[in-house]
KEKE-3310 file (N, C-alpha, C; in steps of 0.2 Angstrom, whole numbers, plus 5000, padded with zeros to 4 digits):
npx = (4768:4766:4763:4754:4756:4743:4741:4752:4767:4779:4796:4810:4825:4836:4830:4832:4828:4821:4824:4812:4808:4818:4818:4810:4819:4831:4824:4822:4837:4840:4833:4836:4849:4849:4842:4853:4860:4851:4850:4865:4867:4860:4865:4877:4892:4900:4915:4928:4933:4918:4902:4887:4874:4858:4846:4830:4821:4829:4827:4833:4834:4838:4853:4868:4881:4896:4900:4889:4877:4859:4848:4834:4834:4841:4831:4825:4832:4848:4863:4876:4892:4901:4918:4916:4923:4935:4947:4949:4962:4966:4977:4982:4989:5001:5003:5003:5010:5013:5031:5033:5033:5023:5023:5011:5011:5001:4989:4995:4999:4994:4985:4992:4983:4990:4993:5003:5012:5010:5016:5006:5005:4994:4985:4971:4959:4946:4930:4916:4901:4887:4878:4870:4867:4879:4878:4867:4870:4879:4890:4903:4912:4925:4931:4923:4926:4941:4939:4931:4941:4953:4946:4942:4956:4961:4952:4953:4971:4969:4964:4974:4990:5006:5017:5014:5007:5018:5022:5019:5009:5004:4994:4982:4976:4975:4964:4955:4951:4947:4936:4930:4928:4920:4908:4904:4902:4891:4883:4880:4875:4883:4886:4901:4914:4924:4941:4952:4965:4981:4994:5007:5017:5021:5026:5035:5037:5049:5066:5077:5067:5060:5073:5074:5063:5064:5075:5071:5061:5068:5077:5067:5062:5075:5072:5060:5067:5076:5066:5062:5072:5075:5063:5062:5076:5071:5059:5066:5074:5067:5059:5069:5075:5066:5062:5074:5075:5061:5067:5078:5072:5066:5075:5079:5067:5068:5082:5076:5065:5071:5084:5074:5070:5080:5081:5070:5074:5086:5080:5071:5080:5088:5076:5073:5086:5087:5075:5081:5092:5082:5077:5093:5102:5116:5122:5120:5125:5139:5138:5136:5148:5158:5157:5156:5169:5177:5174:5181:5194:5197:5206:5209:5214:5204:5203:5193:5196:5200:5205:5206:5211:5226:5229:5229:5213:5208:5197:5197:5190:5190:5197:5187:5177:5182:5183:5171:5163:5168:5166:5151:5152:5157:5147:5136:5142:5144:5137:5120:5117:5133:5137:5146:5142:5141:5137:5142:5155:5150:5141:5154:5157:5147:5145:5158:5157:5146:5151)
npy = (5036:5028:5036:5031:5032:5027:5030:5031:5023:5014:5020:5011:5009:5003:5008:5014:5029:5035:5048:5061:5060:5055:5041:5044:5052:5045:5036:5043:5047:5035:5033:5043:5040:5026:5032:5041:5029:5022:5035:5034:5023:5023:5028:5029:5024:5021:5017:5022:5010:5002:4995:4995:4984:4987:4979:4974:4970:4958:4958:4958:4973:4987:4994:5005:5019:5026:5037:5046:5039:5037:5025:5015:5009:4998:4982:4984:4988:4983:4986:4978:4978:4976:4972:4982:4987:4983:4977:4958:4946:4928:4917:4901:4885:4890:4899:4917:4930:4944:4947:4932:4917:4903:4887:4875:4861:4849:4856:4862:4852:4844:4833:4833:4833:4821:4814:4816:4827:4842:4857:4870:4889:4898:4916:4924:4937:4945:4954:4959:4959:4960:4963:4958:4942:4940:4940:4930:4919:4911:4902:4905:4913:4916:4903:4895:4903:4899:4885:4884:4890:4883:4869:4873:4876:4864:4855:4861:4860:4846:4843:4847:4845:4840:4847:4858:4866:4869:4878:4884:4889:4895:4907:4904:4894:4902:4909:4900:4894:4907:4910:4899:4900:4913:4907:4900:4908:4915:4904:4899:4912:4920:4931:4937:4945:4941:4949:4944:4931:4925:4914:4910:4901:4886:4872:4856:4845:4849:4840:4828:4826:4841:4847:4841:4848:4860:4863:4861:4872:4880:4880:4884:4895:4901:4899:4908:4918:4919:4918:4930:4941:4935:4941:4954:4960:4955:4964:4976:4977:4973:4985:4995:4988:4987:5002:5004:4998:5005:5018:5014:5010:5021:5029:5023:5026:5037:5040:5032:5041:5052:5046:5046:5057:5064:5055:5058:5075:5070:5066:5076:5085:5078:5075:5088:5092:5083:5087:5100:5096:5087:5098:5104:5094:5094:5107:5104:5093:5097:5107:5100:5093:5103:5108:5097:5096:5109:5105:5095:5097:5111:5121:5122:5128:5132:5129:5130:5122:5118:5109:5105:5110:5117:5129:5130:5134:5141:5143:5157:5151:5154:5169:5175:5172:5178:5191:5195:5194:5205:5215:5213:5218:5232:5238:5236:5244:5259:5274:5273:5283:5284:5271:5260:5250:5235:5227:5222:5213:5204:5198:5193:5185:5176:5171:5165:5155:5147:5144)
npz = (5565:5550:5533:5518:5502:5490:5476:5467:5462:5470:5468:5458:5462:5452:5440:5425:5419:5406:5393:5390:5371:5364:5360:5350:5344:5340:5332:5321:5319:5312:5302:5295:5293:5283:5273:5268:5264:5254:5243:5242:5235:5224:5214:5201:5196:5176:5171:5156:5147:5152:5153:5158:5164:5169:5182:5184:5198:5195:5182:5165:5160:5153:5147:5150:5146:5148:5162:5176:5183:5188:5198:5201:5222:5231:5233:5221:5209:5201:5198:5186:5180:5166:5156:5142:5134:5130:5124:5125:5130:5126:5131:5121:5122:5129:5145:5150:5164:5166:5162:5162:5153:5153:5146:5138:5139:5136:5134:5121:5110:5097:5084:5068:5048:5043:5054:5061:5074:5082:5090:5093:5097:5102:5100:5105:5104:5110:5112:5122:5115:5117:5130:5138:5132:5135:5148:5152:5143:5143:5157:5161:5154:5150:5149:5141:5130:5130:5128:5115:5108:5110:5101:5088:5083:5086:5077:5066:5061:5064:5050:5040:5034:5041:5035:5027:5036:5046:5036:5025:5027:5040:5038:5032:5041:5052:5047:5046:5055:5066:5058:5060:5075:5076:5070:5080:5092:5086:5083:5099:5105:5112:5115:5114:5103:5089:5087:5084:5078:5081:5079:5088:5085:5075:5074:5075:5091:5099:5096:5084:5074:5075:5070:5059:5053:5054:5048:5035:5032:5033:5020:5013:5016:5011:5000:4995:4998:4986:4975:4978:4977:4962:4955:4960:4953:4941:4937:4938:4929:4916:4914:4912:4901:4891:4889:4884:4870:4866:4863:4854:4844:4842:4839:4828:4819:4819:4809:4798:4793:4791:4781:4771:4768:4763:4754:4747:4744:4735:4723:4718:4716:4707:4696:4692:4689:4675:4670:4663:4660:4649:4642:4635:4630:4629:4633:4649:4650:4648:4659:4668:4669:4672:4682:4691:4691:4694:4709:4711:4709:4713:4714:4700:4683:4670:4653:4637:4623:4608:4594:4580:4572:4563:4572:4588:4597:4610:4626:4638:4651:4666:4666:4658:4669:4677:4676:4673:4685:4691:4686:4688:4699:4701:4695:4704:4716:4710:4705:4697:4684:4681:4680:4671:4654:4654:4645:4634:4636:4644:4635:4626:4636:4638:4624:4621:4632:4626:4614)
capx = (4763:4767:4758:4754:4751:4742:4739:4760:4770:4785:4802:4815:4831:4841:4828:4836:4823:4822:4822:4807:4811:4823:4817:4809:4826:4834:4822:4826:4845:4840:4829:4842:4854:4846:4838:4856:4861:4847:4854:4873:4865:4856:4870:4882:4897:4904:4921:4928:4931:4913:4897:4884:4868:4853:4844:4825:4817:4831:4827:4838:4829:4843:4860:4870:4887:4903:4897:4888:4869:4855:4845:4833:4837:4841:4831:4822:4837:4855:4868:4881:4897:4906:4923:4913:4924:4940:4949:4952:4966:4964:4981:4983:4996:5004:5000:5007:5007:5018:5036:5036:5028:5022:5022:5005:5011:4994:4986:4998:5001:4989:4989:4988:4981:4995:4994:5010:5012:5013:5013:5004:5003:4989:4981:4964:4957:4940:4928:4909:4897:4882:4878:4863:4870:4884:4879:4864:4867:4886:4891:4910:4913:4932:4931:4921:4929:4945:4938:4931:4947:4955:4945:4944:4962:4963:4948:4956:4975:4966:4963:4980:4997:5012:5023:5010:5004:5023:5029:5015:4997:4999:4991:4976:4973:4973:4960:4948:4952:4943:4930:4926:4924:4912:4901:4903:4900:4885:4877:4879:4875:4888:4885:4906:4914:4931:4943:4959:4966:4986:4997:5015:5022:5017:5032:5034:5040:5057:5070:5077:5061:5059:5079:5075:5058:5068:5080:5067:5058:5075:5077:5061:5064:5077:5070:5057:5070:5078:5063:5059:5076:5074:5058:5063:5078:5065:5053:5069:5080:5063:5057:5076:5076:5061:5065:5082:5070:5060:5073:5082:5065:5062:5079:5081:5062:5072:5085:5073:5062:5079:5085:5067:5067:5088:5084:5067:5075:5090:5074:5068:5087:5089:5070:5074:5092:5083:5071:5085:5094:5080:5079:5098:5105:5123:5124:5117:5130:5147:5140:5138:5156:5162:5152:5162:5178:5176:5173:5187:5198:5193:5212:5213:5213:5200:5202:5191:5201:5197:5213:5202:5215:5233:5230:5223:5209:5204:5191:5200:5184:5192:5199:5180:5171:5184:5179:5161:5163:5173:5160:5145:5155:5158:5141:5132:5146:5145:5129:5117:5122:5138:5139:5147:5139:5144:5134:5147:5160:5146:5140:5158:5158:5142:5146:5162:5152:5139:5155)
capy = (5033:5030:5038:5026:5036:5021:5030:5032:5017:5016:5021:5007:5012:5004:5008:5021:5034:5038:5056:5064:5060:5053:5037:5047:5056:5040:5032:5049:5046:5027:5033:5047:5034:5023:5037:5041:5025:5022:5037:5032:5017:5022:5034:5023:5028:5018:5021:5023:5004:4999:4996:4991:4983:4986:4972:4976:4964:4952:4956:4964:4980:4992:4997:5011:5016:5027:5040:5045:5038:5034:5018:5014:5007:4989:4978:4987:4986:4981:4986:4973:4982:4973:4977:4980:4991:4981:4970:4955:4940:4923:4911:4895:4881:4893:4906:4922:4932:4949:4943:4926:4913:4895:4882:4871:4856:4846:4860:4866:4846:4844:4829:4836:4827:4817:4810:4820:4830:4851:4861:4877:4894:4904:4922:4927:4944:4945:4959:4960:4964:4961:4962:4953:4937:4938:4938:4924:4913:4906:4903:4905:4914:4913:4894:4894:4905:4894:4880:4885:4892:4876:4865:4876:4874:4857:4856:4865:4858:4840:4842:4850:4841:4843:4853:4864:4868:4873:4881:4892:4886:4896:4912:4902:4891:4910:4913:4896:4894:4914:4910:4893:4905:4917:4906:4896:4912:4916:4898:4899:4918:4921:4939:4939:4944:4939:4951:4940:4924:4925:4911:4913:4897:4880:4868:4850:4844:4846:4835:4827:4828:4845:4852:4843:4853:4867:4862:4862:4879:4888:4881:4885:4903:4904:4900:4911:4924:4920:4921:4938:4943:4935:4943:4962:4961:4955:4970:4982:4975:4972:4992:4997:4986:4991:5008:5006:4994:5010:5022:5012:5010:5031:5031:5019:5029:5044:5039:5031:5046:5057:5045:5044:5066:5065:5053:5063:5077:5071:5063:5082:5088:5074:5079:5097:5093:5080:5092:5102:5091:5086:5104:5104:5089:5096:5109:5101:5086:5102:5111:5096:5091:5107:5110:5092:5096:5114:5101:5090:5102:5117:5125:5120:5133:5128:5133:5127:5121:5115:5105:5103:5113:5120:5132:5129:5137:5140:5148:5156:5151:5156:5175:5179:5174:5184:5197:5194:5195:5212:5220:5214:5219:5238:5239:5236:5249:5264:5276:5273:5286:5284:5266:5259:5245:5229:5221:5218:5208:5198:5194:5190:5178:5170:5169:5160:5149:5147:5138)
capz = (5561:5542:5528:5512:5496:5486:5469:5465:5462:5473:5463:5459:5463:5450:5436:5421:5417:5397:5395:5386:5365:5363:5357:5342:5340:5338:5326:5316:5316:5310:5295:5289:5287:5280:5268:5264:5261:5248:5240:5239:5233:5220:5209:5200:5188:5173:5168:5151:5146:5153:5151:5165:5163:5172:5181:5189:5201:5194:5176:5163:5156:5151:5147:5150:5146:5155:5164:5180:5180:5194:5196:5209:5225:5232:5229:5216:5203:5203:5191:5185:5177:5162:5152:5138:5130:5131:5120:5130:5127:5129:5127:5119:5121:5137:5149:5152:5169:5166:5159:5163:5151:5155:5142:5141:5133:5135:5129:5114:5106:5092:5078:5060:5046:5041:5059:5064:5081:5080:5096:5091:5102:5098:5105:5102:5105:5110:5114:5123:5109:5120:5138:5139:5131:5137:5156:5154:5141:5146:5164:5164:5146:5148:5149:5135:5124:5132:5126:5110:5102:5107:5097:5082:5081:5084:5072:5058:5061:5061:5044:5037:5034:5045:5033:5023:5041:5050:5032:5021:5028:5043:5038:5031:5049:5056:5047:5047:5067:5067:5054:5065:5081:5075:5069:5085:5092:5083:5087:5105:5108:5118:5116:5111:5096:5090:5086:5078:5079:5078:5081:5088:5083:5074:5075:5078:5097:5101:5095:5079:5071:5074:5068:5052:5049:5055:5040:5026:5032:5032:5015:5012:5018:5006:4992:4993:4997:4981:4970:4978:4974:4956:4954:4960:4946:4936:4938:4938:4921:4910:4912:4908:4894:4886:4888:4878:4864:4862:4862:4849:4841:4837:4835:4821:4817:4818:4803:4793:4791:4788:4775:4767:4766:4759:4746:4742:4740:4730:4718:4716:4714:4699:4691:4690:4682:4671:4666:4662:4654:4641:4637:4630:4633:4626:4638:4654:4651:4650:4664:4676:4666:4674:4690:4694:4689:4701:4715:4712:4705:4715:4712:4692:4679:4665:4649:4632:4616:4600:4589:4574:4566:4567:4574:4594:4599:4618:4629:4647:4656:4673:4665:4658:4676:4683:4673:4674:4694:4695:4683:4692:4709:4701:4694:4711:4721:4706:4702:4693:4681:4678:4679:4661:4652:4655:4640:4627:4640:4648:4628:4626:4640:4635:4617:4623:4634:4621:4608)
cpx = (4765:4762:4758:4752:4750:4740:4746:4763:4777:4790:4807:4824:4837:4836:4831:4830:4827:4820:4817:4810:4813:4824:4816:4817:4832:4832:4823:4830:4843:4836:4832:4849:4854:4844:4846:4860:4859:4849:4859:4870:4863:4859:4875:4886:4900:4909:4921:4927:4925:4909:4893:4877:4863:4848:4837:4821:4821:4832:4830:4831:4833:4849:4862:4878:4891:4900:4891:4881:4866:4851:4841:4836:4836:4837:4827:4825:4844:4858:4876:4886:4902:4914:4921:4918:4932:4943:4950:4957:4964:4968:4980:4989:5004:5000:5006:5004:5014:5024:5037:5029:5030:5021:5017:5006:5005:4989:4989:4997:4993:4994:4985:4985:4985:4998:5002:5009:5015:5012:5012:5003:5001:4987:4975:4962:4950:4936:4918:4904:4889:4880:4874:4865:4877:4882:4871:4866:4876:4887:4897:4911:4923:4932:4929:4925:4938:4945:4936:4936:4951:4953:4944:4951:4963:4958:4953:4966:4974:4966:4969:4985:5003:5017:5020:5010:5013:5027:5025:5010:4997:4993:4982:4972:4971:4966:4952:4949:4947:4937:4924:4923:4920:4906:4899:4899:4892:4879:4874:4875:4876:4887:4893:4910:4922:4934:4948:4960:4973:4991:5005:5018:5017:5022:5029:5037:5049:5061:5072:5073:5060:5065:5078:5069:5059:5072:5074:5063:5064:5075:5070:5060:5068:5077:5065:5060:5075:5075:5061:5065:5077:5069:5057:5070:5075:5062:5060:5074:5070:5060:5063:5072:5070:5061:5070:5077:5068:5063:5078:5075:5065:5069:5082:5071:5065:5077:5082:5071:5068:5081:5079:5069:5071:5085:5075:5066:5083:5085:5075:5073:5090:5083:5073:5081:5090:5079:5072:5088:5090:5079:5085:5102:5114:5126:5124:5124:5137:5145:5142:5146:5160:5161:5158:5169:5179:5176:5178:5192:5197:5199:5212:5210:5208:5200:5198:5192:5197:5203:5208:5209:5222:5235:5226:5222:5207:5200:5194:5193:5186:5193:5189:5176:5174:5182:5173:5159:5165:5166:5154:5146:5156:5150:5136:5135:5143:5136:5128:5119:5127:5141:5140:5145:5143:5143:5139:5154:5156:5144:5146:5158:5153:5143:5151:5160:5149:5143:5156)
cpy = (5035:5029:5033:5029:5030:5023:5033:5025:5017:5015:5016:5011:5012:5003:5013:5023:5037:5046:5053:5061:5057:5046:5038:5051:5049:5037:5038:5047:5040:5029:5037:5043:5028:5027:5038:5036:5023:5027:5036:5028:5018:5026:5029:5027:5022:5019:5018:5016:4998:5000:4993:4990:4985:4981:4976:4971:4959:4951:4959:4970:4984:4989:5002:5011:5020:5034:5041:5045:5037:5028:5020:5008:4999:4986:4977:4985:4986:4985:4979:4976:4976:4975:4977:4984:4989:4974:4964:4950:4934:4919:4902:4889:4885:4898:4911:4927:4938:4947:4937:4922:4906:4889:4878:4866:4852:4850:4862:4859:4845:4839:4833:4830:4821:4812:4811:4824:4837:4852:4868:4883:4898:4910:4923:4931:4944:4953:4956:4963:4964:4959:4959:4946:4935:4937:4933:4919:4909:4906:4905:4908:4915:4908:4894:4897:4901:4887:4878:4886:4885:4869:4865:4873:4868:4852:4856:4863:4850:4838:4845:4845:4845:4852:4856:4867:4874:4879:4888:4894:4891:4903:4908:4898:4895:4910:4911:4895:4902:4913:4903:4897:4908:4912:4900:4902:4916:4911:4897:4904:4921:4930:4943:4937:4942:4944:4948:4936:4926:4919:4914:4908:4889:4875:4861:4850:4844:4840:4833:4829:4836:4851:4848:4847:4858:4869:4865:4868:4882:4886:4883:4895:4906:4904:4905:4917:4926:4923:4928:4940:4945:4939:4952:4964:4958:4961:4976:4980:4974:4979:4995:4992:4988:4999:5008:5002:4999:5017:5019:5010:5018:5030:5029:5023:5036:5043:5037:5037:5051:5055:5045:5053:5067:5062:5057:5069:5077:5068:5069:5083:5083:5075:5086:5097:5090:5082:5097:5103:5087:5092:5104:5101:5092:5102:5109:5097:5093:5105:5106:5095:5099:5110:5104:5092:5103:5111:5097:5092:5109:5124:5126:5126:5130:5130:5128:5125:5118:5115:5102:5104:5113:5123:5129:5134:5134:5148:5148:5157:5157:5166:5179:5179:5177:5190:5200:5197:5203:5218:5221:5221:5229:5241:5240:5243:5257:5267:5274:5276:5286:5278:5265:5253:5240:5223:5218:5213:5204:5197:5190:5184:5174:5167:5163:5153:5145:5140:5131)
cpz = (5554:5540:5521:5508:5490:5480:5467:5467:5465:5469:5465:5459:5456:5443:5431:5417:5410:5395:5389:5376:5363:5360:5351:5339:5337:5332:5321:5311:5312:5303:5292:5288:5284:5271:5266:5261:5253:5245:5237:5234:5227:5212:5209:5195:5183:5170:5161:5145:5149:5153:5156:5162:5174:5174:5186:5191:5196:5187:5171:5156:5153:5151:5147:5149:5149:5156:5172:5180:5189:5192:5203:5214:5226:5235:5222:5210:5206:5197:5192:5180:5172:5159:5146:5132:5129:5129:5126:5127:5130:5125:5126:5119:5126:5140:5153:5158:5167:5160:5157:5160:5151:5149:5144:5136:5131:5131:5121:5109:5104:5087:5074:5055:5042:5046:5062:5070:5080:5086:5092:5097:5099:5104:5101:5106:5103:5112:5118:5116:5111:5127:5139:5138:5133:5146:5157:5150:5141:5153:5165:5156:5147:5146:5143:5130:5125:5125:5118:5104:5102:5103:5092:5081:5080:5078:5065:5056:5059:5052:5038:5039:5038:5041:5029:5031:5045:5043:5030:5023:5036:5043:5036:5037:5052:5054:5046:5056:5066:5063:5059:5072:5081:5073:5076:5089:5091:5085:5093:5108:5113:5118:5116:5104:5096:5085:5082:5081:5078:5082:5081:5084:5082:5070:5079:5086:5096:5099:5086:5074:5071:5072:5063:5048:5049:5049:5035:5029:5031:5025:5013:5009:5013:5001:4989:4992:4990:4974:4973:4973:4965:4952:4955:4955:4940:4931:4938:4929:4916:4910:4908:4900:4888:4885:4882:4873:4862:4862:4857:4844:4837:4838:4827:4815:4814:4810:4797:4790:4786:4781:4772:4763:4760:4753:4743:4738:4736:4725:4714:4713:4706:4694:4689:4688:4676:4666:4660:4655:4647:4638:4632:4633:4633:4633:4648:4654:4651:4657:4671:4676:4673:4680:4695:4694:4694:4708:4717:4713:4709:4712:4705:4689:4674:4658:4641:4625:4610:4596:4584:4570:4567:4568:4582:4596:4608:4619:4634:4649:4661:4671:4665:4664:4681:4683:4673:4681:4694:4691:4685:4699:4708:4700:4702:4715:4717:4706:4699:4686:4678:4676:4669:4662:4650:4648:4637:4629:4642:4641:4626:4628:4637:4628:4618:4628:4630:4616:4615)
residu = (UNK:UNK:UNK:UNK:UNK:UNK:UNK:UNK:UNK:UNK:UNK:UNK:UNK:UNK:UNK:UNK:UNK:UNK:UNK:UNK:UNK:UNK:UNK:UNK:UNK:UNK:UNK:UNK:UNK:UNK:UNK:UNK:UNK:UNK:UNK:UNK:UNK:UNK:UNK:UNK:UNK:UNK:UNK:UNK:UNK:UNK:UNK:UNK:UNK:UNK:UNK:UNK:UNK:UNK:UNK:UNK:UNK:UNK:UNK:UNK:UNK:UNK:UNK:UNK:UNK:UNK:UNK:UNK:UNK:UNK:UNK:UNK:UNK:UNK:UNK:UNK:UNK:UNK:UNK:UNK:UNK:UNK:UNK:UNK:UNK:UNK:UNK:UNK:UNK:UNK:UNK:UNK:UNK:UNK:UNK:UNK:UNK:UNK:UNK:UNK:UNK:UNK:UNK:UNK:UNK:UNK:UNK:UNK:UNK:UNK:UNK:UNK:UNK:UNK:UNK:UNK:UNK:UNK:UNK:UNK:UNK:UNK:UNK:UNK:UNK:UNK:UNK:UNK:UNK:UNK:UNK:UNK:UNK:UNK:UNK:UNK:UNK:UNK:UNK:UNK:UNK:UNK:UNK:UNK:UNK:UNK:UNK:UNK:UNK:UNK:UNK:UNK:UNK:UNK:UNK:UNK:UNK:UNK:UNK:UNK:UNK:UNK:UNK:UNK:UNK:UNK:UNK:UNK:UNK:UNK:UNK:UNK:UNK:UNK:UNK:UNK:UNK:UNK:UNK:UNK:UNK:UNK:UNK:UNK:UNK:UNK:UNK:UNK:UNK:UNK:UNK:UNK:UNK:UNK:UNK:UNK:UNK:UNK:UNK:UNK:UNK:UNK:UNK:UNK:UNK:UNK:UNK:UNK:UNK:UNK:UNK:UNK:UNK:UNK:UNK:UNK:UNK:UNK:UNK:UNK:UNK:UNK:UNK:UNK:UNK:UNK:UNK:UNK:UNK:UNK:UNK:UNK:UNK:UNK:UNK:UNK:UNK:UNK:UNK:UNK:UNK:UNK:UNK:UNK:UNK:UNK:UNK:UNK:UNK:UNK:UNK:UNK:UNK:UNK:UNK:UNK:UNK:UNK:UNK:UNK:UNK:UNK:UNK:UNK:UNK:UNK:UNK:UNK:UNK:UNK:UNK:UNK:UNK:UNK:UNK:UNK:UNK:UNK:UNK:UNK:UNK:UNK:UNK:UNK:UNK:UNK:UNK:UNK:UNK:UNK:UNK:UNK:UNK:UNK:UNK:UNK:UNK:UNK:UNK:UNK:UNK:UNK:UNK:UNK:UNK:UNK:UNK:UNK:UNK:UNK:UNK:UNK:UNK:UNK:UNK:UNK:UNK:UNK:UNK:UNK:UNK:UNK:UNK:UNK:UNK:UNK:UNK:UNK:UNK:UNK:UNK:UNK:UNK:UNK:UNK:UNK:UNK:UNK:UNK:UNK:UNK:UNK:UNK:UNK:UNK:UNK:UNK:UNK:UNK:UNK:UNK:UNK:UNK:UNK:UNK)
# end
């Protein structure tokens, strides 16, 4: 006789029994990686050349810049990372990939305004100067700043002549091509700046035409190398020369003065014999007589005569100022004391003098 226990449900064989918890220990693991998900998520870093905006619920709210920052989680805020810190380049008329560059003839051939054909090859150097316009208000800001710098150029070539443009003109097309940018720049609010415009090369196409414009720029070239030259011995012979001008200046200053002093005082030296010679003309006119005759004559004996009569009379000059000299020269040497009086030979001499 079988027993039937009708308040227990008969066990399925191939049912698999869930142990105790284990559902909750699951939903656990399920919420702590989740939970550190949201964290990773929520810790961001900008390295040195960037800048990240902050976007919440889609909107931009902030900036931040290199460095390691938090945000809330996704779908709260995003971050969007730019190269804000990083000149960028953008070729014109080729394209460069490492070493190897590609000619872009469609893009490089531009008509000037003399209705000639130049190929130009430009670079421009951009920067982000604001993240916000830069990331709603272009779609594609390569293309555009692509397409922008090529139409300045062809802009600003359009209006220029073949051979002002390939000889003197290009510094100036640098610097309206750059002026035309920025304020394209400014009107669109691209949110980028332009850092410089530099053209490699602005040459007609290949061929004939472009080895004889080759011709008149080397001439060109050379003539300006001429005037430099002309123009640095210019600037080096015109300071000489003016130097030696005022050095032959103070020195012909120099001479003058000198002769001015000489002949003022041989003036003075003719006043003061003049003076002299109005006191006694008679004697002023013998002694100069024999002051010149000592200068000419330095050797000659002089002696003073007088042939009135017949007998001749002379004065030995030379003996009396020998004499004169020897008595001074004892006088000086001798005591006081014992010195003898010279009077009556130096009266001699003077009386002699005197006739």
């Amino acid at each position: 006789m079988d027993v039937i226990d009708i308040g227990r449900k008969p066990r399925n064989p191939n049912q698999v029994e869930i142990p105790p918890g284990l559902i909750k220990k699951i939903l656990i693991g399920i919420g702590a990686v989740i939970l550190l998900l949201l964290l990773y998520s929520s810790f961001y870093t900008v390295q040195e050349q960037e800048r990240a905006a902050i976007l919440t619920f889609g909107k931009y709210t902030e900036e931040t810049t290199a460095g390691l920052h938090f945000k809330w989680p996704y779908p709260i805020q995003e971050v969007v990372k730019v190269p804000a810190e990083l000149t960028q380049v953008i070729t014109i008329g080729y394209t460069q990939r490492g070493d190897i560059v590609t000619p872009n003839e469609e893009e490089a051939l531009m008509i000037t305004g003399d209705e000639n054909i130049v190929s130009a090859d430009a670079v421009v150097q951009w920067k982000i100067s604001s993240i916000r316009d830069y990331l709603y208000n272009i779609d594609d800001p390569e293309q555009f700043m692509r397409n922008a710098a090529s139409s300045s150029i062809r802009s600003v070539i359009g209006s220029t002549k073949l051979d002002y443009a390939i000889t003197d003109g290009k510094t100036e097309i640098q610097e309206k091509v750059r002026e035309l940018l920025i304020d394209l720049q400014s009107k669109y609010n691209t949110g980028m700046q332009i850092v410089g415009v530099k053209f490699q090369d602005i040459e007609p196409p290949d061929g004939a035409v472009s080895d004889a414009f080759r011709a008149v720029t080397n001439a060109r070239e050379e003539k300006n190398t001429k005037i430099n030259n002309a123009s640095k011995y210019e600037n080096d012979r015109i300071p000489k020369a003016r130097g030696e001008a005022q050095a032959l200046i103070e020195n012909a200053e120099g001479v003058k003065k000198s002769r001015i002093l000489n002949a003022e005082g041989d003036v003075a030296q003719f006043n003061a014999i003049y003076s002299e010679y109005a006191k006694n003309p008679g004697v002023t006119q013998s002694r100069l007589v024999i002051e010149t005759l000592e200068k000419i004559l330095p050797k000659a004996k002089i002696f003073i005569t007088e042939s009135g009569g017949d007998t001749v009379k002379y004065l030995p000059i030379n003996e009396l100022m020998r004499g004169s000299s020897q008595a001074s020269a004892k006088a000086a040497t001798a005591p006081a004391a014992s010195a003898p009086s010279p009077a009556p030979q130096a009266d001699a001499a003077q009386g002699g003098t005197a006739k």
